[in-house]
FIMAR-868034 format. One record per atom (N, C-alpha, C): residue in three letters; x, y, z. Coordinates in steps of 0.02 Angstrom, whole numbers, plus 50000, padded with zeros to 5 digits. Last residue first. Example, Ala and Ser with C-alpha at 12.3 -4.5 7.8 and 13.67 -1.06 7.14 Angstrom:
! FIMAR-868034
SER506424988850354/SER506844994750357/SER506455000250394/ALA506604971650390/ALA506154977550390/ALA506604983550390/
END
This chain:
! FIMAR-868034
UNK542865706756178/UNK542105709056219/UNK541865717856203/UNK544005711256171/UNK543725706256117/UNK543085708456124/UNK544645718356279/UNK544465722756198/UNK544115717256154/UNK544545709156382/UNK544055715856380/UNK544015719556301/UNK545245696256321/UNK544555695456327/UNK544395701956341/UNK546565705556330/UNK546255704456250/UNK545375700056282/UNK546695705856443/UNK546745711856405/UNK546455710456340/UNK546945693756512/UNK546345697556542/UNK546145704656476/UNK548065691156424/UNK547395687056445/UNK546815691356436/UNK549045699356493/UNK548875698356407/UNK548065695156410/UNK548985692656611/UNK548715702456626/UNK548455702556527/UNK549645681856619/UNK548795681556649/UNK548535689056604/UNK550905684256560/UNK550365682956519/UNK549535682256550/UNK551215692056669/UNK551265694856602/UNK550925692056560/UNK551225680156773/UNK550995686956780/UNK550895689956714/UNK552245671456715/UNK551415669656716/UNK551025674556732/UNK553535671456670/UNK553195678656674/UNK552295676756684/UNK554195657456654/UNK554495663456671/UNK554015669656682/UNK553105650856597/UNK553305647556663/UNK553935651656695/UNK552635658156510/UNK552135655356557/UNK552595654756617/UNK553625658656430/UNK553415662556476/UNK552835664256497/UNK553805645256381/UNK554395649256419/UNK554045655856443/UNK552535642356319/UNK552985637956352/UNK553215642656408/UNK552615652156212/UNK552195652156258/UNK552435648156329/UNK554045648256157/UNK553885655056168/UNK553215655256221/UNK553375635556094/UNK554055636356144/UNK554075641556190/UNK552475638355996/UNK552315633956040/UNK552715633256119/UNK553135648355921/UNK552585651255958/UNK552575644155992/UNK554045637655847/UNK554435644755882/UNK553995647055938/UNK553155618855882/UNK553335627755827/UNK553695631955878/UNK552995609055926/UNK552965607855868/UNK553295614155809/UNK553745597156044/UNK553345605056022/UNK553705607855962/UNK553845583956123/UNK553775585156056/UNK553455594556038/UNK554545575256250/UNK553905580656221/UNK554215582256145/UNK555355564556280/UNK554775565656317/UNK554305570656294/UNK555685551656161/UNK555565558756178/UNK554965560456247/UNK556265540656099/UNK555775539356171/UNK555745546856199/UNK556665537355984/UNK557325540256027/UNK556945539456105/UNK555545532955931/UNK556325531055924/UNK556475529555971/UNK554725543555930/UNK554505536655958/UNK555355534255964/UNK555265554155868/UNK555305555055942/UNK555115546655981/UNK555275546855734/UNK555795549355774/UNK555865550955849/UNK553655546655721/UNK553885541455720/UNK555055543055753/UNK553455561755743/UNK553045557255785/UNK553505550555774/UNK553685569155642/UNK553915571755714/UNK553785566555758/UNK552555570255554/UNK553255567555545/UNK553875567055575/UNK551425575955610/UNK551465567055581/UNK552325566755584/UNK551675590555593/UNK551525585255666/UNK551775577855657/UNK551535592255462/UNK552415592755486/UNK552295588155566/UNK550405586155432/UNK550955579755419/UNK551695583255429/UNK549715596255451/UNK549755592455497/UNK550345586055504/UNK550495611855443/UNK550235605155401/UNK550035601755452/UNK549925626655546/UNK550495619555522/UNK550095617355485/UNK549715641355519/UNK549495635855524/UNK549905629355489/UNK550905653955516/UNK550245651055502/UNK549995645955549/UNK551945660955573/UNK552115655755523/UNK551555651055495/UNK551505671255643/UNK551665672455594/UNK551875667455541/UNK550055674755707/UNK550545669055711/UNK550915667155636/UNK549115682955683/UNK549795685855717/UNK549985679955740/UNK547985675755670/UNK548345680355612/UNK548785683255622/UNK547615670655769/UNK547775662355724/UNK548345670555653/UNK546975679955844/UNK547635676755880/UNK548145672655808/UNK545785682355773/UNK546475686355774/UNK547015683955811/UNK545525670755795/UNK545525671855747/UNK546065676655714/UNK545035671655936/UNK545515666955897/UNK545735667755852/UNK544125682655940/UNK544785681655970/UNK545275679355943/UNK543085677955895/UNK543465682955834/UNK544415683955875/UNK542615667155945/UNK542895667255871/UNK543295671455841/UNK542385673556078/UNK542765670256083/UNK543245669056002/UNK541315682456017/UNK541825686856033/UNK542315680556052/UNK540415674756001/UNK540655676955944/UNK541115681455961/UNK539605667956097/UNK540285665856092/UNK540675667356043/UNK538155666256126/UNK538615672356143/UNK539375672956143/UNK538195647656106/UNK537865653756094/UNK538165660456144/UNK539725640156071/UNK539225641056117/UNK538875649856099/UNK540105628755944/UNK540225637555952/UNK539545638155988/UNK541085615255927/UNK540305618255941/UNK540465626655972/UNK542005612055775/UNK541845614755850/UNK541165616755890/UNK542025607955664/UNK542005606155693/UNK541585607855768/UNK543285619555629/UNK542455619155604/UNK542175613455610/UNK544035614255720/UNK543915621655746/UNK543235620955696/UNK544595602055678/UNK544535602855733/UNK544085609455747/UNK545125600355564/UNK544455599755547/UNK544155601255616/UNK546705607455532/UNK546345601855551/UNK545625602955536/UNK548205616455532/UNK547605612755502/UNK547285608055499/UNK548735620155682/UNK548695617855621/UNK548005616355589/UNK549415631155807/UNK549045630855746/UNK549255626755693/UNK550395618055888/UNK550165624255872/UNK549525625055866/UNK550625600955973/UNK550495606055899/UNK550295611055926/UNK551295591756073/UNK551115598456081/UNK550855602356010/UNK551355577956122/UNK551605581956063/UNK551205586456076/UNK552325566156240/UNK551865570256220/UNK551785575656169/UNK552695551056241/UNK552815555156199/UNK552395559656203/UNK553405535356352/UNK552825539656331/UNK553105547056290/UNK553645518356332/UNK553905525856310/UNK553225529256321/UNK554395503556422/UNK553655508256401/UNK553985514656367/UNK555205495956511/UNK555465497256442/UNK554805500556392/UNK554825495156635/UNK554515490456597/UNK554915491556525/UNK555235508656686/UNK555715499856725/UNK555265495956674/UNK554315517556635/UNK555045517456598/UNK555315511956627/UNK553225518956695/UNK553235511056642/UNK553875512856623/UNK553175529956782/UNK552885525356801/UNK553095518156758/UNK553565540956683/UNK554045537156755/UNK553775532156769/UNK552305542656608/UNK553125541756582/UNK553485536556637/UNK551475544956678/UNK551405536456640/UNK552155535056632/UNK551605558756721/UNK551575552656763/UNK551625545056737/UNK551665561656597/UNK552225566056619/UNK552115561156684/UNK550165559856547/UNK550545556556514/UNK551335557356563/UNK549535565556660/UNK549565560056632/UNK550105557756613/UNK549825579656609/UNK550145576856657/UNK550145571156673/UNK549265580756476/UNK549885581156486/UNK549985578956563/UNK547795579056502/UNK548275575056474/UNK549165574556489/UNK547645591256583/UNK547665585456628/UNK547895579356589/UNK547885599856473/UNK548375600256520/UNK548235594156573/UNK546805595356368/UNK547455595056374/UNK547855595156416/UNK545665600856456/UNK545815593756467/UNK546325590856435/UNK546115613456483/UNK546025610456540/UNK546175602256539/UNK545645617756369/UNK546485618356399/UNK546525611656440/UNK544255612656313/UNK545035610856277/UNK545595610156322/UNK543795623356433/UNK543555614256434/UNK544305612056379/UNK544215636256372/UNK544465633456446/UNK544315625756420/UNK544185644056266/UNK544455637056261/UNK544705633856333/UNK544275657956317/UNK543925655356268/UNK543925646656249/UNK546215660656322/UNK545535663856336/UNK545135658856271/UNK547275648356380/UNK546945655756326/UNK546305655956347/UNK548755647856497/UNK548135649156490/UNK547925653556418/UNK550015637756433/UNK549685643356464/UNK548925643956450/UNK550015621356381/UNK550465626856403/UNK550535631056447/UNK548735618756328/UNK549045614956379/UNK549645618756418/UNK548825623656196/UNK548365628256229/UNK548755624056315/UNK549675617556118/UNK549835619356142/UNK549645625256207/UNK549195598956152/UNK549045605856122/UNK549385611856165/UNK549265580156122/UNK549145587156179/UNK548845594656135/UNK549265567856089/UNK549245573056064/UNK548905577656116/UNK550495555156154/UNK549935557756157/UNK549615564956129/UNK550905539756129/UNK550995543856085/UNK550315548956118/UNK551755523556196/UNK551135528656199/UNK551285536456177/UNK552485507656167/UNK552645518456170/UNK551955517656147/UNK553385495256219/UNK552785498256200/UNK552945506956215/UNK553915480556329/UNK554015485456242/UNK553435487256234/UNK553605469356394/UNK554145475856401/UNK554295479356353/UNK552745460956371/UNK553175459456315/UNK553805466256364/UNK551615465056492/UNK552035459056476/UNK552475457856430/UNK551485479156458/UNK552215477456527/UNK552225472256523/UNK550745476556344/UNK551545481456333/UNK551835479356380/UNK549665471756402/UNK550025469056369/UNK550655473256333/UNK549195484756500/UNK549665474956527/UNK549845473756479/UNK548925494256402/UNK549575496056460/UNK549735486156462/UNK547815495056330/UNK548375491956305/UNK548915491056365/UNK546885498756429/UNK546745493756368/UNK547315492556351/UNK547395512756465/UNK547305506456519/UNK547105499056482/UNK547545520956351/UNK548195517656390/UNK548035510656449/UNK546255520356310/UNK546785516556272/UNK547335514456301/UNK545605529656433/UNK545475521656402/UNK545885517656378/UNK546505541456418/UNK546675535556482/UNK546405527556472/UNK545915545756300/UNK546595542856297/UNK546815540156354/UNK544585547756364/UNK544665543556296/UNK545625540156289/UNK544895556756447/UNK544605549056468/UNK544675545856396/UNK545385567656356/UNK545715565556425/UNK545475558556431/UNK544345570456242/UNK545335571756244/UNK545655570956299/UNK543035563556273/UNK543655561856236/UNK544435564756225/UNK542725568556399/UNK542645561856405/UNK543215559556342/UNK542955581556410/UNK543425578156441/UNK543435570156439/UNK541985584556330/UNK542545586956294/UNK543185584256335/UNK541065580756404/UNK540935578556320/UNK541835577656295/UNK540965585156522/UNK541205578256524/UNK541135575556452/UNK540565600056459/UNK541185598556488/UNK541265589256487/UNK539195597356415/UNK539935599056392/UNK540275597656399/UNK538615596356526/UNK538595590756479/UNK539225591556430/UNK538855607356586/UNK539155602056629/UNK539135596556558/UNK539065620556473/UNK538805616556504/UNK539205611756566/UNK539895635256453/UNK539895630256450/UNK539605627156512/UNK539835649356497/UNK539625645256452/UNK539315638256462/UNK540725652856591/UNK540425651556602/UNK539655648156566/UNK541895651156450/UNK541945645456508/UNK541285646256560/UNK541565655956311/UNK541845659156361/UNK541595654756447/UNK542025644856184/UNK541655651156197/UNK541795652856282/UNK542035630456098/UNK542225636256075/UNK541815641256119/UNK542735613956106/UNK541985618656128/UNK542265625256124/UNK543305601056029/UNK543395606456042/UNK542745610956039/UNK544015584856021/UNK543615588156004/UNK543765595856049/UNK545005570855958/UNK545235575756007/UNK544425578355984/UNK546475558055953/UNK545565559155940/UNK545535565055989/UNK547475554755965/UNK547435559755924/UNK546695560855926/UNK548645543256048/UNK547865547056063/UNK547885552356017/UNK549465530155982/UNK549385536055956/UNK548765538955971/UNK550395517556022/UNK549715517056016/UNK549735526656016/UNK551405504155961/UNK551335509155970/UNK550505512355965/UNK551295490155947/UNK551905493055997/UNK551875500455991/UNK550335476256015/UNK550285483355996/UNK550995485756015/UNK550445459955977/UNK550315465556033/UNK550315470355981/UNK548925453755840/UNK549505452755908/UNK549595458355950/UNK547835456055763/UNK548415458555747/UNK549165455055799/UNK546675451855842/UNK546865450055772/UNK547585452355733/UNK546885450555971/UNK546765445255937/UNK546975444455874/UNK547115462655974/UNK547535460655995/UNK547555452655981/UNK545645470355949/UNK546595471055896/UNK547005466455913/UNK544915466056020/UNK544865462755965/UNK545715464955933/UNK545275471356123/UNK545265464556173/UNK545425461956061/UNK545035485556094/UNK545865481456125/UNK545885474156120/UNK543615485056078/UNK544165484956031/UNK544815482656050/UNK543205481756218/UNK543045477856164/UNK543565476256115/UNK543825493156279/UNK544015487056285/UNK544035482056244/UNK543165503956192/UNK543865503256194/UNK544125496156217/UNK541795498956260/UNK542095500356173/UNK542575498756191/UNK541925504356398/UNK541665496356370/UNK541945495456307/UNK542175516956382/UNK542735511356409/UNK542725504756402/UNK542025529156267/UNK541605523756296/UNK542035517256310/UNK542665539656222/UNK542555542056267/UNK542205535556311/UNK543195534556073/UNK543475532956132/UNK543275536256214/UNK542065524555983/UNK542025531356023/UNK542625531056077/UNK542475519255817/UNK542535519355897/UNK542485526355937/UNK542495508155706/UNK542195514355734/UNK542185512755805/UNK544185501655631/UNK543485502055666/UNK543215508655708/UNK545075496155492/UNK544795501755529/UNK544185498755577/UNK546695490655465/UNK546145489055479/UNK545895495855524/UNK547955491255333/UNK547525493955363/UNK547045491055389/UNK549515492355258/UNK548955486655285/UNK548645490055327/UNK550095498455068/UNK549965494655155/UNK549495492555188/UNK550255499454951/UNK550265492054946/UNK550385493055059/UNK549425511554922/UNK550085514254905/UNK550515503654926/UNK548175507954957/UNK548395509354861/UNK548845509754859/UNK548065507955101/UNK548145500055046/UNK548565500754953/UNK548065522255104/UNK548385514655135/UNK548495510355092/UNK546575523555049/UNK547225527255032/UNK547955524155051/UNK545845516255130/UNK546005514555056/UNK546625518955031/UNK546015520555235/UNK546155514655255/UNK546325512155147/UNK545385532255211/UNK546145532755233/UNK546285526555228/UNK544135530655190/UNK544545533355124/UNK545125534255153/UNK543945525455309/UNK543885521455235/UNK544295523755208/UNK543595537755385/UNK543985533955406/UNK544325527855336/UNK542475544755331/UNK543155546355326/UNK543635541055341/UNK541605535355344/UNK541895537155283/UNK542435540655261/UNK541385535755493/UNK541515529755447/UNK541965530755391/UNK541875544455624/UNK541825545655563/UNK542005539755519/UNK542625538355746/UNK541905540855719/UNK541645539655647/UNK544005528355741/UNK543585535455727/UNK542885535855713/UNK545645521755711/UNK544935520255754/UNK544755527655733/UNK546805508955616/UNK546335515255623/UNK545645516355656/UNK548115500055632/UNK547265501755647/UNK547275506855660/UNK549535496055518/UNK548705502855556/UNK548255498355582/UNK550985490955520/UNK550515487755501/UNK549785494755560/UNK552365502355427/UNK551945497655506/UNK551275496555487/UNK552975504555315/UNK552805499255328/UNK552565495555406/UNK553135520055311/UNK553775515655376/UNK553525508755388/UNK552205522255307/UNK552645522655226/UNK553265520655261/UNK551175522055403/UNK551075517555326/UNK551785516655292/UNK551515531655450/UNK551795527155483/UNK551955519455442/UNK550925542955397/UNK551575542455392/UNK551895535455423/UNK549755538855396/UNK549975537055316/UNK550825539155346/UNK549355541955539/UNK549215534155503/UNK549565531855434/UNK549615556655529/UNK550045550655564/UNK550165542755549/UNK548815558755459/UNK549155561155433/UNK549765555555463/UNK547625556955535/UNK547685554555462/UNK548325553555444/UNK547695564055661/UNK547545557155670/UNK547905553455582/UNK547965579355629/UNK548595574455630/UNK548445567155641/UNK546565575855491/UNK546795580555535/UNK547425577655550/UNK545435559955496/UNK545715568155461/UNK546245570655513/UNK545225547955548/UNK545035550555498/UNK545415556155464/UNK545885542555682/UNK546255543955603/UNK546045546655561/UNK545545544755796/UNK545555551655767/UNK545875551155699/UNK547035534355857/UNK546195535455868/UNK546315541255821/UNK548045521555780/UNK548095526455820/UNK546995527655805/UNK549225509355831/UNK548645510455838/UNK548375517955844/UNK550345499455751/UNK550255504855775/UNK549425505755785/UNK551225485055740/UNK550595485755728/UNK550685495455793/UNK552865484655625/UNK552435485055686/UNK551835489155697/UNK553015479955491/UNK552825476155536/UNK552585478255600/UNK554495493855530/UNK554125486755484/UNK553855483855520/UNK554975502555628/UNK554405501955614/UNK554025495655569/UNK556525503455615/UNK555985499655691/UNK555405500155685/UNK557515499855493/UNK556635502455509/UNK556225500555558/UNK559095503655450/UNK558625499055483/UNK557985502855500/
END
């Protein structure tokens, strides 16, 4: 049996990256897409890539950092599709460099879409999920959310206020029959990091990473190992999703040795610098 046929999924960030990857995996479980994103043309060539294999796609451009938008759009999917039973935050961006850096304009850039952008969607869709009592929220986190890294404060920060979000939505809609899912990816391959705005004096943040991304010994994920993790945990109604060995491992000793990793921290920003 396929709890997916037919059902209208929504996810943001489809263009590329796990947004894409998610949209075609959900495709091949015959759920009916919308696809939301910036990016026009990218967005298309997914919605056509969709269709060629015989599924159903509708795309629109959307900023999810803008609450008027998001409404708009909710108010239109729901017209045109019916309810929503699964809605997927993947739209994500990323500021690259050493936190006194970073702007104020920044910052509500990078919190407007990987935190306010996915509270938009949940508050747009939330009533009509607690009127039917059925609905799962899918949220892409990171595993920077975990522990602290150096260099990617505005990212952590507004992952980790995702995650608690979401770790509050959970309890909050489970008497409605709601799911929430948070997924944690690694390193993967995405469009996310070239992409990134790389704040001026921030070449010691790059090279950080960089060497961080080369002592991870299993690389860089696919994104469609993320994608394929997503429609099972929807299932079963997972509360987290982490994605790799290193994703766990940080996890666990953060929250066993937060001393040991502050002091790692502090040690690799003085030899990066």
């Amino acid at each position: 049996m396929n709890p997916f046929r037919d059902a209208v999924v929504v996810v943001t960030g489809a263009a590329s990256g796990i947004g894409r990857a998610t949209a075609l995996t959900f495709s091949r479980l015959e759920a009916r897409l919308v696809l939301a994103d910036l990016q026009e043309d990218l967005l298309a060539g997914v919605a056509d890539e969709i269709s060629s294999k015989g599924g159903l796609a509708q795309v629109f451009r959307l900023d999810v950092a803008d609450p008027d938008r998001v409404g708009s759009f909710a108010r239109e999917v729901l017209r045109r599709s019916g309810p929503v039973d699964v809605v997927v935050n993947s739209a994500g961006v990323l500021v690259l460099g050493e936190t006194r850096l970073v702007t104020l304009e920044d910052f509500r850039w990078i919190m407007g879409v990987n935190f306010w952008g996915a509270v938009h969607l949940i508050q747009a869709f939330l009533p009509s999920m607690i009127e039917r009592r059925r609905g799962h929220f899918v949220n892409i986190s990171s595993a920077n959310a975990l522990a602290p890294v150096p260099y990617v404060g505005p990212y952590t920060a507004s992952k980790a206020a995702l995650t608690m979000i979401s770790e509050v939505l959970r309890a909050e809609t489970a008497r409605f029959g709601i799911g929430v899912t948070t997924v944690f990816p690694g390193f993967t391959r995405t469009a996310l990091r070239s992409r990134a705005i790389l704040l001026a004096d921030s070449e010691a943040g790059a090279a950080f990473l960089q060497r961080v991304r080369a002592k991870v010994k299993r690389g860089e994920a696919d994104p469609f190992e993320v994608a394929r993790r997503i429609p099972p945990a929807v299932r079963r109604n997972r509360a987290f999703v982490r994605m790799s060995r290193e994703t766990f491992l940080l996890s666990w000793a953060y929250r066993f040795f937060p001393g040991i990793v502050r002091r790692v921290g502090r040690y690799a920003v003085k030899r990066t610098a």
